[in-house]
mmCIF file of the N, C-alpha and C atoms, coordinates in Angstrom:
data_MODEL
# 
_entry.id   MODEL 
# 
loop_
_atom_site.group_PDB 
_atom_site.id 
_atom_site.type_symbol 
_atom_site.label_atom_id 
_atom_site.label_alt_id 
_atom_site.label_comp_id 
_atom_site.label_asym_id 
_atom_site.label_entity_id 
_atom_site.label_seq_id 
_atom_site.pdbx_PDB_ins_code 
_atom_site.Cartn_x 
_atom_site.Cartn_y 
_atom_site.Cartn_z 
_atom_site.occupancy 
_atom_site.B_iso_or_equiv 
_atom_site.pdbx_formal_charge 
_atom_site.auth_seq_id 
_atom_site.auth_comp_id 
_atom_site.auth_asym_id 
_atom_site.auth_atom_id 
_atom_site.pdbx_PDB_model_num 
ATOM 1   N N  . UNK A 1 1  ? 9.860   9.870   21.941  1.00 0.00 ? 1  UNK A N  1 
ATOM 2   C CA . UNK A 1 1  ? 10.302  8.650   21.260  1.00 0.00 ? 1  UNK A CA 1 
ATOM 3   C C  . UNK A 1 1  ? 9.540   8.497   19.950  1.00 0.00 ? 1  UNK A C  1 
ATOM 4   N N  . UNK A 1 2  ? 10.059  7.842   18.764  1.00 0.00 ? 2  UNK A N  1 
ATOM 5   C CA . UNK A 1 2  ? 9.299   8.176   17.335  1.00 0.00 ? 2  UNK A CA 1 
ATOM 6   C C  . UNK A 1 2  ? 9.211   6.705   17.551  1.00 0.00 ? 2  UNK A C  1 
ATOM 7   N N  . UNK A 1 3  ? 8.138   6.260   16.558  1.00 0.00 ? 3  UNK A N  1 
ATOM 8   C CA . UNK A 1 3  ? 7.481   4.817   16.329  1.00 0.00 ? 3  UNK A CA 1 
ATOM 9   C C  . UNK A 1 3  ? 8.155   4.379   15.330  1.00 0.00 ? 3  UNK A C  1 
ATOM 10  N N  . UNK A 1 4  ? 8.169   2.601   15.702  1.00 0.00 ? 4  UNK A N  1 
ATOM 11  C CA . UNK A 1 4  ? 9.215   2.096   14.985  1.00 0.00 ? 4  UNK A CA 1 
ATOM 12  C C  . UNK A 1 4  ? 7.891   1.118   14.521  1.00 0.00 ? 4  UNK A C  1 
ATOM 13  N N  . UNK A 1 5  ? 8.022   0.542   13.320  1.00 0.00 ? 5  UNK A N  1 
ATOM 14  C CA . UNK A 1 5  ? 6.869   -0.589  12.737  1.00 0.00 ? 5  UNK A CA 1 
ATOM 15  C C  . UNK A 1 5  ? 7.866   -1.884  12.220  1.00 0.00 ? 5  UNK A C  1 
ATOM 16  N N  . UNK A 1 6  ? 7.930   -2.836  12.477  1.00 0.00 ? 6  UNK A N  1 
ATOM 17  C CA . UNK A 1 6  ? 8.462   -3.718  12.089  1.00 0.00 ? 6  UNK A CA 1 
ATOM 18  C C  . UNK A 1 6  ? 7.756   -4.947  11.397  1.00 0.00 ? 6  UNK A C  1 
ATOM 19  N N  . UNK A 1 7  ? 7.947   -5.580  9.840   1.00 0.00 ? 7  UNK A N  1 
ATOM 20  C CA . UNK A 1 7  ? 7.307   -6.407  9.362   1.00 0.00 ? 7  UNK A CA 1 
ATOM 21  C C  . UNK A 1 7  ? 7.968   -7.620  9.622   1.00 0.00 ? 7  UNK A C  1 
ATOM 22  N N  . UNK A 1 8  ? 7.763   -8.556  10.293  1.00 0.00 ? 8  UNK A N  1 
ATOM 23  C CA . UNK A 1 8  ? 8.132   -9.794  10.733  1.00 0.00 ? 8  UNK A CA 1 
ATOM 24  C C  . UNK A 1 8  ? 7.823   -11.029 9.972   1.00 0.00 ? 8  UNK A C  1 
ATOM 25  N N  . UNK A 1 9  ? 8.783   -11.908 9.614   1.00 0.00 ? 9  UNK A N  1 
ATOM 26  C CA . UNK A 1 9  ? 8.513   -13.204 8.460   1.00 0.00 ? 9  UNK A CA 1 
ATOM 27  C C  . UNK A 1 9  ? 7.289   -13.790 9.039   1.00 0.00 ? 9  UNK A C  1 
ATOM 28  N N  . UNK A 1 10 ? 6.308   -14.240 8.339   1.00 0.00 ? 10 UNK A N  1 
ATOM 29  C CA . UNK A 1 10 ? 5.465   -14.831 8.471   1.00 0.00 ? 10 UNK A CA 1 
ATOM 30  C C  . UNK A 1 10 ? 4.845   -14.440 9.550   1.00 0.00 ? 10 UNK A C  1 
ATOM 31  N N  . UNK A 1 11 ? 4.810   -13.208 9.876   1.00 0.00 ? 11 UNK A N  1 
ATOM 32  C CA . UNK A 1 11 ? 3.796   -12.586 11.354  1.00 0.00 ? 11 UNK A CA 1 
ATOM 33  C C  . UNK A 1 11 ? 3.242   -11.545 11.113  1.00 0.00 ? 11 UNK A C  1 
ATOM 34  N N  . UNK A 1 12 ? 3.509   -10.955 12.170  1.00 0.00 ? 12 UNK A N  1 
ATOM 35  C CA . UNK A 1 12 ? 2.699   -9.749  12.598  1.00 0.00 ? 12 UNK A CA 1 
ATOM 36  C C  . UNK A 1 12 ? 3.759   -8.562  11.872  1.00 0.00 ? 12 UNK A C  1 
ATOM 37  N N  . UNK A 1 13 ? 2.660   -7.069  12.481  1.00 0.00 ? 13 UNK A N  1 
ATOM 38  C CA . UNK A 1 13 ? 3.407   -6.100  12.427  1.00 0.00 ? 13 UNK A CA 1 
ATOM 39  C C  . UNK A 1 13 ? 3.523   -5.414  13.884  1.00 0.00 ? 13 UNK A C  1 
ATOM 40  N N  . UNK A 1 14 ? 5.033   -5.589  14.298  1.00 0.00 ? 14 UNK A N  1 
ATOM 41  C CA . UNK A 1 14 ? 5.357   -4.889  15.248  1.00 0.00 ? 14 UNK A CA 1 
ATOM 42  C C  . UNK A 1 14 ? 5.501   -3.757  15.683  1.00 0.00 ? 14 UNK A C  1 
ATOM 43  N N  . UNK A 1 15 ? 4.877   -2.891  16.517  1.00 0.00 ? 15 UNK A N  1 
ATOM 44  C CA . UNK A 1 15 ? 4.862   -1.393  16.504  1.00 0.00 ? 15 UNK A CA 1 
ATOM 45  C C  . UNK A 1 15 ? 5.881   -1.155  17.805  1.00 0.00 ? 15 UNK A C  1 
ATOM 46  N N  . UNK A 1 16 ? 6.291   -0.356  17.969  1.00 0.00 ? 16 UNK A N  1 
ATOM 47  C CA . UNK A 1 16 ? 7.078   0.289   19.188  1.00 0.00 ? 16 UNK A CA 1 
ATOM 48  C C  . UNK A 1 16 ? 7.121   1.774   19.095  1.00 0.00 ? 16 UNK A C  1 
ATOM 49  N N  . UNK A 1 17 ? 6.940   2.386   20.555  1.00 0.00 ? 17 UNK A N  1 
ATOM 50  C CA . UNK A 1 17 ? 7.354   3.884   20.240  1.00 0.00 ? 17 UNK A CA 1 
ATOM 51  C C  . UNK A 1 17 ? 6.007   4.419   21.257  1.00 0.00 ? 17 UNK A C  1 
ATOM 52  N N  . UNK A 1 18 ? 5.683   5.166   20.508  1.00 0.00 ? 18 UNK A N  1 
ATOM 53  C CA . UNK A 1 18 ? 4.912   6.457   21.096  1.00 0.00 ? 18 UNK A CA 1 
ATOM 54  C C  . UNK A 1 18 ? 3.670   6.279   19.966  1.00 0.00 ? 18 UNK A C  1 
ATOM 55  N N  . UNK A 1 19 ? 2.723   5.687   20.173  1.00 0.00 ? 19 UNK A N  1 
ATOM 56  C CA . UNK A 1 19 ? 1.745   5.798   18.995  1.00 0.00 ? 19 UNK A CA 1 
ATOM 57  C C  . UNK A 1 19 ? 0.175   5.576   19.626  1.00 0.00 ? 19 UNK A C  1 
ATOM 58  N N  . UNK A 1 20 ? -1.074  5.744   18.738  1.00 0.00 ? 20 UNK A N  1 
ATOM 59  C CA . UNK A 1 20 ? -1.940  5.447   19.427  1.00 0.00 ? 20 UNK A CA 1 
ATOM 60  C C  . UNK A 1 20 ? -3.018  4.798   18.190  1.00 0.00 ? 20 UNK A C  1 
ATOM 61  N N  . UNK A 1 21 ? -3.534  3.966   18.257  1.00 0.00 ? 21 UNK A N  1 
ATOM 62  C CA . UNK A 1 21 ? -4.739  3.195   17.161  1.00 0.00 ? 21 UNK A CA 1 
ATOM 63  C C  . UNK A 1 21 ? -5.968  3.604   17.561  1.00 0.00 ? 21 UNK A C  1 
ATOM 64  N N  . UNK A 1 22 ? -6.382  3.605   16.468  1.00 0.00 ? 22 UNK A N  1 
ATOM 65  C CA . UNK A 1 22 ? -7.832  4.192   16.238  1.00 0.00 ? 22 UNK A CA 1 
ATOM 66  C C  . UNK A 1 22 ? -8.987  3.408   15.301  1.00 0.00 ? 22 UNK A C  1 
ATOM 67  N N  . UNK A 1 23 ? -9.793  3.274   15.421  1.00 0.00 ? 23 UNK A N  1 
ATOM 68  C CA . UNK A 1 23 ? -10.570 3.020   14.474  1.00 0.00 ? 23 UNK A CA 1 
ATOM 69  C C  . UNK A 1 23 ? -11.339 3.659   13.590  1.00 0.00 ? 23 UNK A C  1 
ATOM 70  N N  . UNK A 1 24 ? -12.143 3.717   12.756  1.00 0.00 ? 24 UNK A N  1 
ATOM 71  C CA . UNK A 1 24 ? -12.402 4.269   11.386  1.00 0.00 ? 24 UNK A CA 1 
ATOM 72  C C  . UNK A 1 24 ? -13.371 5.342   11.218  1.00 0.00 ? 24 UNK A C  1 
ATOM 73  N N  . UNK A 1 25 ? -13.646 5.472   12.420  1.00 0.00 ? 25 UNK A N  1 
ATOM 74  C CA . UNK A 1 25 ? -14.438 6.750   13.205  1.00 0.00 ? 25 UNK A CA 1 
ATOM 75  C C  . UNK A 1 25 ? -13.337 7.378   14.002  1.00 0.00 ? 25 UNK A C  1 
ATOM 76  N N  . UNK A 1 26 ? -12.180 7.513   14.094  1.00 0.00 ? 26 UNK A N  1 
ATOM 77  C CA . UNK A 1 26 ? -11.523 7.650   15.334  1.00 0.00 ? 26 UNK A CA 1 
ATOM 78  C C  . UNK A 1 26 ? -11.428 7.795   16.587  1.00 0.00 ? 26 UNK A C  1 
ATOM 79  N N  . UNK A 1 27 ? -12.489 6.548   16.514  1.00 0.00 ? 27 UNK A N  1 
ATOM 80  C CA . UNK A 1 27 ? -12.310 6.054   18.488  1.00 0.00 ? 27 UNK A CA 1 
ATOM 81  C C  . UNK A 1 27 ? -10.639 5.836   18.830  1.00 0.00 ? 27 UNK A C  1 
ATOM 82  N N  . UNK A 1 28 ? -10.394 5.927   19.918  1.00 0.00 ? 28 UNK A N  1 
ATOM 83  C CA . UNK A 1 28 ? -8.914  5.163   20.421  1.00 0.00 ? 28 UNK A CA 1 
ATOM 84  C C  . UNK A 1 28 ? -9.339  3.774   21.126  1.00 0.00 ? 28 UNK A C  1 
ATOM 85  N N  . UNK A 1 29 ? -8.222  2.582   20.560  1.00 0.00 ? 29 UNK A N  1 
ATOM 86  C CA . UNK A 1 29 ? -8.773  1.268   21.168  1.00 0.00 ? 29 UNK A CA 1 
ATOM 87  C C  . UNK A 1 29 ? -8.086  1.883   22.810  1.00 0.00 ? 29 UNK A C  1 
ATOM 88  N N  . UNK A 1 30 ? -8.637  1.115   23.675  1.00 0.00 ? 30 UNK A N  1 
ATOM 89  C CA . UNK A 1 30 ? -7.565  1.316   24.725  1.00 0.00 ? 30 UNK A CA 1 
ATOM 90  C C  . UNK A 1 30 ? -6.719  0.142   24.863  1.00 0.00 ? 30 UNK A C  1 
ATOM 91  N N  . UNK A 1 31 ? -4.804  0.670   24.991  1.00 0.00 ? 31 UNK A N  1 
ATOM 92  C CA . UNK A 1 31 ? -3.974  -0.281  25.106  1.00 0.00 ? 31 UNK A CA 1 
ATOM 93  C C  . UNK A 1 31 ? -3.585  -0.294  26.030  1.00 0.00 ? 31 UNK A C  1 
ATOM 94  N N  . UNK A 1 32 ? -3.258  -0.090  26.683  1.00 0.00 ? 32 UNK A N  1 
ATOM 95  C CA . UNK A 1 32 ? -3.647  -0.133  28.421  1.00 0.00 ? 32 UNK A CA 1 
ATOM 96  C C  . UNK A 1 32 ? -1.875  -0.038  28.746  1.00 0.00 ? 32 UNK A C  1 
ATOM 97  N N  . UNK A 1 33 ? -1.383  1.447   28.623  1.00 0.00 ? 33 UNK A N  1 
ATOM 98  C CA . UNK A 1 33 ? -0.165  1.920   28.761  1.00 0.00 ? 33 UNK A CA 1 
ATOM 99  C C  . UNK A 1 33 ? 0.899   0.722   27.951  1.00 0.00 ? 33 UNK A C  1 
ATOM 100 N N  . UNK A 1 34 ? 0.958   0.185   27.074  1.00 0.00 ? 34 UNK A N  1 
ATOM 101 C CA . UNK A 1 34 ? 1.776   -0.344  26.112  1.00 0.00 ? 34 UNK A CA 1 
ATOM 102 C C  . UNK A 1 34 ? 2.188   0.358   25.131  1.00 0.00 ? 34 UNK A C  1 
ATOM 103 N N  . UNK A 1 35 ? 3.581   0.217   25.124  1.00 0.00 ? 35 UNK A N  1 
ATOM 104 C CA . UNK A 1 35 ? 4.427   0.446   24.128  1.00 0.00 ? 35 UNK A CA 1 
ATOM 105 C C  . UNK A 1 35 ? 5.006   -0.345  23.068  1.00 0.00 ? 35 UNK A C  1 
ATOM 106 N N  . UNK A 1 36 ? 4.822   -1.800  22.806  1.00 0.00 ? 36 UNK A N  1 
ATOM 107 C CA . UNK A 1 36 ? 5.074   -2.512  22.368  1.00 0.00 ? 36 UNK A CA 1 
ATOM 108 C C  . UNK A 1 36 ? 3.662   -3.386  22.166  1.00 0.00 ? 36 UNK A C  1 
ATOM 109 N N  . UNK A 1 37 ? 3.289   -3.455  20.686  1.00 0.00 ? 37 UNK A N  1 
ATOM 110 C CA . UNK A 1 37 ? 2.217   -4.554  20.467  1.00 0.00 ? 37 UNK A CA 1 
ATOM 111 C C  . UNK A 1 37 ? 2.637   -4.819  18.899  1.00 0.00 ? 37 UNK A C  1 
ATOM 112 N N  . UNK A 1 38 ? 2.112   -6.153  18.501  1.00 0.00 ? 38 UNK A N  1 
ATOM 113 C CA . UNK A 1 38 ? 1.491   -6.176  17.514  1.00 0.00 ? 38 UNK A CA 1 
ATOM 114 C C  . UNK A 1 38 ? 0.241   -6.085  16.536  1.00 0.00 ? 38 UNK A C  1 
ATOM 115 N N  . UNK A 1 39 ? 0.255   -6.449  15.511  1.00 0.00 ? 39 UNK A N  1 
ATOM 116 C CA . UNK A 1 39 ? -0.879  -6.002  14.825  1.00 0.00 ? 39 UNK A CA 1 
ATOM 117 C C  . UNK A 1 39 ? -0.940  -7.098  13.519  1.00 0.00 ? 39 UNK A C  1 
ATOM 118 N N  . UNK A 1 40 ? -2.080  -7.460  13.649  1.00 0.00 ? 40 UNK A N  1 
ATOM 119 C CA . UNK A 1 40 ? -2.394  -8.751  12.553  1.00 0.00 ? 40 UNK A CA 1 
ATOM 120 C C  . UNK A 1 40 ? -2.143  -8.446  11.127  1.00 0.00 ? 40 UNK A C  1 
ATOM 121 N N  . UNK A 1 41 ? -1.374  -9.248  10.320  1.00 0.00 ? 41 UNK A N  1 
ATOM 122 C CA . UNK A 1 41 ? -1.450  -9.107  8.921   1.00 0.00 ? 41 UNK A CA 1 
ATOM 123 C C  . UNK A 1 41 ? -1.702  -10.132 8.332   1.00 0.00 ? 41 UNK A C  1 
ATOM 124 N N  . UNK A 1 42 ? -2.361  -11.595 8.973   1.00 0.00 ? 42 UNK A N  1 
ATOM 125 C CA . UNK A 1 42 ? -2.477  -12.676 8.255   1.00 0.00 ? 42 UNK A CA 1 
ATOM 126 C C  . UNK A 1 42 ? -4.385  -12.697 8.189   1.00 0.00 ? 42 UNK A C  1 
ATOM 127 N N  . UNK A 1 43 ? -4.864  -12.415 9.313   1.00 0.00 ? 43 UNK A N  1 
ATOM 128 C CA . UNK A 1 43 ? -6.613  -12.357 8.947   1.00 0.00 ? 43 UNK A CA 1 
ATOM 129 C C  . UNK A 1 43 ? -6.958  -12.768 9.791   1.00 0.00 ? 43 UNK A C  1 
ATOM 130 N N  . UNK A 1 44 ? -5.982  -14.449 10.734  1.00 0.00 ? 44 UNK A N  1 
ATOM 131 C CA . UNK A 1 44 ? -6.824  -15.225 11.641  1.00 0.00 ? 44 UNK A CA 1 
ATOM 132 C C  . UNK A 1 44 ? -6.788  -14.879 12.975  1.00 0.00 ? 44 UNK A C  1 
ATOM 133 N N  . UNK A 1 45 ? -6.071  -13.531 13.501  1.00 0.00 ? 45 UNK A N  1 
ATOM 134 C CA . UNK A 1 45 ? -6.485  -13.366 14.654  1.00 0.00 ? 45 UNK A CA 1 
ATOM 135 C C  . UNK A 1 45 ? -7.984  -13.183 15.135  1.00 0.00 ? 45 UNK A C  1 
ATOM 136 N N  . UNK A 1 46 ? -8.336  -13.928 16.092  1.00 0.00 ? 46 UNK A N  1 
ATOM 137 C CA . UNK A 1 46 ? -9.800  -13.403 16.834  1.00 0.00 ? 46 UNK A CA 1 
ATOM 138 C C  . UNK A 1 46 ? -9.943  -12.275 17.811  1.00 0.00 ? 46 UNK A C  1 
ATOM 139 N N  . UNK A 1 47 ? -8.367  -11.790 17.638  1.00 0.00 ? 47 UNK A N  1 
ATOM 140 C CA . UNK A 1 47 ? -8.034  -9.981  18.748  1.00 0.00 ? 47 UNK A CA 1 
ATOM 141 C C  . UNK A 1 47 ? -8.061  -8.903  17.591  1.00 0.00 ? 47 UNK A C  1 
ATOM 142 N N  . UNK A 1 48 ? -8.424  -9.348  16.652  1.00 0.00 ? 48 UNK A N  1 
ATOM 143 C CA . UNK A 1 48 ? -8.071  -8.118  15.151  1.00 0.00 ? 48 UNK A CA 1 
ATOM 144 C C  . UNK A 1 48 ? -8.348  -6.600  16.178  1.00 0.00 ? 48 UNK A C  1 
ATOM 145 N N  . UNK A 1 49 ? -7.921  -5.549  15.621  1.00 0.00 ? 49 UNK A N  1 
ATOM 146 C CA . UNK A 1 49 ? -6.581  -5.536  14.502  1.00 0.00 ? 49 UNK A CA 1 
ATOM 147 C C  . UNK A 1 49 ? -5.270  -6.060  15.664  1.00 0.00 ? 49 UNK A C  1 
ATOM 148 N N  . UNK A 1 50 ? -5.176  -6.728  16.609  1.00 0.00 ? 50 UNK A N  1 
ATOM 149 C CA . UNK A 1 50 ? -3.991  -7.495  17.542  1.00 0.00 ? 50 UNK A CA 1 
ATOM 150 C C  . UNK A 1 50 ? -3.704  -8.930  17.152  1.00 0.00 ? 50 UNK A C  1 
ATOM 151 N N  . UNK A 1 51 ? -2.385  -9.132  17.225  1.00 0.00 ? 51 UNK A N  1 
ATOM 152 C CA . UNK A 1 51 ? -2.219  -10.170 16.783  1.00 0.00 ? 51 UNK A CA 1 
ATOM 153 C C  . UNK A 1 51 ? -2.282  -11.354 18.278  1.00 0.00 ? 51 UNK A C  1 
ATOM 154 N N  . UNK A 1 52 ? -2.418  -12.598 17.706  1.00 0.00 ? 52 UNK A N  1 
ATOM 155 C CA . UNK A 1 52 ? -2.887  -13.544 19.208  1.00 0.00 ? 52 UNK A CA 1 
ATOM 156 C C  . UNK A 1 52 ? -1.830  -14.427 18.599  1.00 0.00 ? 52 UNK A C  1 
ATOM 157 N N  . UNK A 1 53 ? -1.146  -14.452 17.372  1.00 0.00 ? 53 UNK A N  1 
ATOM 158 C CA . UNK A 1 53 ? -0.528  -15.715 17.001  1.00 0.00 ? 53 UNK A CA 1 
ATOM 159 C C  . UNK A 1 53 ? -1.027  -16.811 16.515  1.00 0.00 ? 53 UNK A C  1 
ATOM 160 N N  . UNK A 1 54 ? -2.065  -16.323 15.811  1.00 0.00 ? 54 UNK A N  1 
ATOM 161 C CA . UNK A 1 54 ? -3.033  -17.693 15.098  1.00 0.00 ? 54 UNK A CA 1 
ATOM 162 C C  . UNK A 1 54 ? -2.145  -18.144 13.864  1.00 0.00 ? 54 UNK A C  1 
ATOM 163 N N  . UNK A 1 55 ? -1.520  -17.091 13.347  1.00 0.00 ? 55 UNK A N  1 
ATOM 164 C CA . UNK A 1 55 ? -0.360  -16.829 11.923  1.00 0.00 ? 55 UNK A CA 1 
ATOM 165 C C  . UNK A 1 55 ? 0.053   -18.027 12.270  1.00 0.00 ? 55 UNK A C  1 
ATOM 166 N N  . UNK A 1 56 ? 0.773   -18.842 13.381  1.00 0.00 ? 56 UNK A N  1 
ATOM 167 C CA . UNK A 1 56 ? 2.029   -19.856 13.179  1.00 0.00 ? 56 UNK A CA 1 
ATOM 168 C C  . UNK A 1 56 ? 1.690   -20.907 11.622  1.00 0.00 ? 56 UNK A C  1 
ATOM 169 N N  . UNK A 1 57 ? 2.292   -21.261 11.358  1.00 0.00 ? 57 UNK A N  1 
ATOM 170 C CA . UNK A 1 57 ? 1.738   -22.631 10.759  1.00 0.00 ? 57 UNK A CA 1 
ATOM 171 C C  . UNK A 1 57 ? 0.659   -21.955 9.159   1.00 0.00 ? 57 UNK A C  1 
ATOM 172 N N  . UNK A 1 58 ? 0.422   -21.003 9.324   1.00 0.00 ? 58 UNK A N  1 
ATOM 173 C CA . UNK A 1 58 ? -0.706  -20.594 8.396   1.00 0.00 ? 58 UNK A CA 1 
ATOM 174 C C  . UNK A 1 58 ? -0.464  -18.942 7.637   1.00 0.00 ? 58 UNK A C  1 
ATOM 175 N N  . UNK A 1 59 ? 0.584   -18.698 7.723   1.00 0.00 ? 59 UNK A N  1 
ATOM 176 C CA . UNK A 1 59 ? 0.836   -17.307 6.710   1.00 0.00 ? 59 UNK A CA 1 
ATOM 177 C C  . UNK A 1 59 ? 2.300   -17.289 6.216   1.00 0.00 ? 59 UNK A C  1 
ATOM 178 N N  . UNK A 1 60 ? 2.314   -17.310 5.412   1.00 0.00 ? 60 UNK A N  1 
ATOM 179 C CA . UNK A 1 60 ? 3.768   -17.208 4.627   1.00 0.00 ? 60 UNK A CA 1 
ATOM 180 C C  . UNK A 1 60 ? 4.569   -15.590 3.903   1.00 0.00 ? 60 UNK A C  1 
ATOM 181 N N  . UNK A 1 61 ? 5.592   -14.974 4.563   1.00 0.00 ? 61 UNK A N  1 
ATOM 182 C CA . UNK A 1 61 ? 6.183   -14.125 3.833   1.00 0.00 ? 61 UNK A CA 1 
ATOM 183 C C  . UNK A 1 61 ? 7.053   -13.706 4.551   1.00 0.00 ? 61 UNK A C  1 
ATOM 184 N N  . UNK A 1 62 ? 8.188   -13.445 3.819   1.00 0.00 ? 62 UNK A N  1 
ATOM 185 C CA . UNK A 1 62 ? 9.495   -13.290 3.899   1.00 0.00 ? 62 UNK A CA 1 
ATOM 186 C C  . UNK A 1 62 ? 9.572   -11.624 3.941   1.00 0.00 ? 62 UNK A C  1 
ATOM 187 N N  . UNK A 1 63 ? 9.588   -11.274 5.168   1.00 0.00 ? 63 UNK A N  1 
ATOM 188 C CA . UNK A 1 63 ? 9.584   -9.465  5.149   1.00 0.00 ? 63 UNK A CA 1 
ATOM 189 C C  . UNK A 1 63 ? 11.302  -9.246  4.599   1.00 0.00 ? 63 UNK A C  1 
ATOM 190 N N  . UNK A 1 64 ? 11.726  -8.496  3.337   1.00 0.00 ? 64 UNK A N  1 
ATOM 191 C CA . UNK A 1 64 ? 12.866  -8.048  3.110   1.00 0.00 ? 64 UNK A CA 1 
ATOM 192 C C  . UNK A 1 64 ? 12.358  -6.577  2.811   1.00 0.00 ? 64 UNK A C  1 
ATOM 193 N N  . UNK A 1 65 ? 13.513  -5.551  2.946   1.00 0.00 ? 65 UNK A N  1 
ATOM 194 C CA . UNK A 1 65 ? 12.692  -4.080  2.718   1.00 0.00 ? 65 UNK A CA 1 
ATOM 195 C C  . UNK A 1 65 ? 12.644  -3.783  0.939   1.00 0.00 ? 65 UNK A C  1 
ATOM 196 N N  . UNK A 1 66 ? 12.155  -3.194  0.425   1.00 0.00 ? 66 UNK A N  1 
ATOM 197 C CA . UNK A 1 66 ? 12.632  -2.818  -0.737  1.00 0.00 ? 66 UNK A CA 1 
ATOM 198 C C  . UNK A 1 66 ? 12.113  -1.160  -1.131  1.00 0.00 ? 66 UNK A C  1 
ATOM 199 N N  . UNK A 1 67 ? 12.076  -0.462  -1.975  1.00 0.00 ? 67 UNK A N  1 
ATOM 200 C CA . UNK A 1 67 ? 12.086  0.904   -2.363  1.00 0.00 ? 67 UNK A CA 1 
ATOM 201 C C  . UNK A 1 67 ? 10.811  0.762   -3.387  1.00 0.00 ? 67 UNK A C  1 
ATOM 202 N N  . UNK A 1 68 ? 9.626   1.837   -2.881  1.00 0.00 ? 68 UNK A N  1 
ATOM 203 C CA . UNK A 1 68 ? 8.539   1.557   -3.409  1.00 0.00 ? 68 UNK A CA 1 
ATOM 204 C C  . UNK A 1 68 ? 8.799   2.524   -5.244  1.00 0.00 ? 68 UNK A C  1 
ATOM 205 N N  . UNK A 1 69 ? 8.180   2.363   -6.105  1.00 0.00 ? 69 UNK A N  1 
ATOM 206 C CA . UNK A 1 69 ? 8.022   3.846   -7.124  1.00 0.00 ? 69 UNK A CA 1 
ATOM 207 C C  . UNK A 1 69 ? 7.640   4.904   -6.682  1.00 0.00 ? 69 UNK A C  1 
ATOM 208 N N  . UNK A 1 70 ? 7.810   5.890   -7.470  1.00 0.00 ? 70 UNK A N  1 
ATOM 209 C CA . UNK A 1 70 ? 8.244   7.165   -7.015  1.00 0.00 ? 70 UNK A CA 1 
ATOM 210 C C  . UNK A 1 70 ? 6.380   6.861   -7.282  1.00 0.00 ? 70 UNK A C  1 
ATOM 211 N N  . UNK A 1 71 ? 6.203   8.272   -5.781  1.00 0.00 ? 71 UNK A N  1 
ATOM 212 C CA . UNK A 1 71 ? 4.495   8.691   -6.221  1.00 0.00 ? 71 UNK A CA 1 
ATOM 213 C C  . UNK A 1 71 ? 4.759   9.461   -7.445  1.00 0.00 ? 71 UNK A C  1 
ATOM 214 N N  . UNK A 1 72 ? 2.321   8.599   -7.956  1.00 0.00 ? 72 UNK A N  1 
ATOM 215 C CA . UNK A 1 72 ? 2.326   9.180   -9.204  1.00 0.00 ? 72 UNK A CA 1 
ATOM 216 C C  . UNK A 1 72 ? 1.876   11.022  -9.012  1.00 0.00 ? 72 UNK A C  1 
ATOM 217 N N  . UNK A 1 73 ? 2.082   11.694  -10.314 1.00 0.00 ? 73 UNK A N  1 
ATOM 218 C CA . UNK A 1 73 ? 1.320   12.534  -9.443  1.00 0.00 ? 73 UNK A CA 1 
ATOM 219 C C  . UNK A 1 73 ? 0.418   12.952  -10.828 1.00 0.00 ? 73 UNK A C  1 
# 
């Protein structure tokens, strides 16, 4: 199954699929057989990098997709 990431209005980022997180040493967090989580993009979760839903009420953006510039090279 390939991983799907989804940017959600005023939330999180939704992951699905087959994937695994790591941290900056590349430990693996353990997700404890989940396939479905999110992941904080507003700051106020106290589960970072998981989202808990602190966002309601307090992050604003309208996920629409758009087409980045071409890399520089």
């Amino acid at each position: 199954m390939s991983t799907k990431l989804t940017i959600n209005n005023n939330g999180s980022v939704k992951i699905e699929g087959d994937f695994e997180i790591v941290d900056k040493s590349g430990n693996n967090y353990g997700l404890g057989g989940r396939t479905v989580l999110s992941i904080c993009r507003c700051g106020l979760s106290k589960n970072k990098p998981f989202c808990d839903g602190a966002h309601n009420g307090n992050f604003d953006h309208e996920a629409v997709a758009f087409d980045l510039p071409p890399k520089k090279v």
